[in-house]
GUPAPA-42834 format. One record per residue (C-alpha): residue in one letter; x, y, z. Coordinates in steps of 0.1 Angstrom, whole numbers, plus 5000, padded with zeros to 4 digits. Layout:
// residues N
aXYZ...
END
This chain:
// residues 72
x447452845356x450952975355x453152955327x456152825331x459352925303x461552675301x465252695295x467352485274x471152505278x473352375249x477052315257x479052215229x482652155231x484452305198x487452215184x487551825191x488251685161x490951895150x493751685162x492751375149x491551495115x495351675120x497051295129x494651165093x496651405076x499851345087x499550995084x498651015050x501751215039x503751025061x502650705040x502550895004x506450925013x507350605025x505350494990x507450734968x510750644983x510050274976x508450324939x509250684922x512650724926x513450534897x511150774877x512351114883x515750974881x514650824840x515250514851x513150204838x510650054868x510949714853x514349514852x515149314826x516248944842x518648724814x517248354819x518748144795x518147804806x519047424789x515947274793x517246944774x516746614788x518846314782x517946004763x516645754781x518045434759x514745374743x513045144769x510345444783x512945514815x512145194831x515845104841x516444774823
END
């Protein structure tokens, strides 16, 4: 009997992923920007990140005429 060789031929096709791994990237710093102009600028600048709100509110209720509010 013969022998026979056999031949393998491996094709690969390099450098395929760069571009997306490339767009990942960018898209990450694109995003850590958009975050830092929403949130940090108030921290470089010294400025507090929380706002102090004045809510003074009357909460008092009239009287009611001593008869449990029911009208008569």
């Amino acid at each position: 009997m013969a022998d026979r060789e056999r031949e393998t031929i491996v094709t690969t096709d390099g450098g395929r992923g760069g571009g997306s791994a490339l767009a990942i990237v960018a898209a990450i710093l694109v995003l850590l920007v958009v975050l830092f102009l929403f949130f940090g600028r108030g921290l470089i600048n010294g400025e507090s990140p929380t706002k102090t709100i004045k809510a003074d509110v009357d909460v008092s209720l009239p009287s009611t005429g001593g008869n449990g509010g029911n009208g008569g």
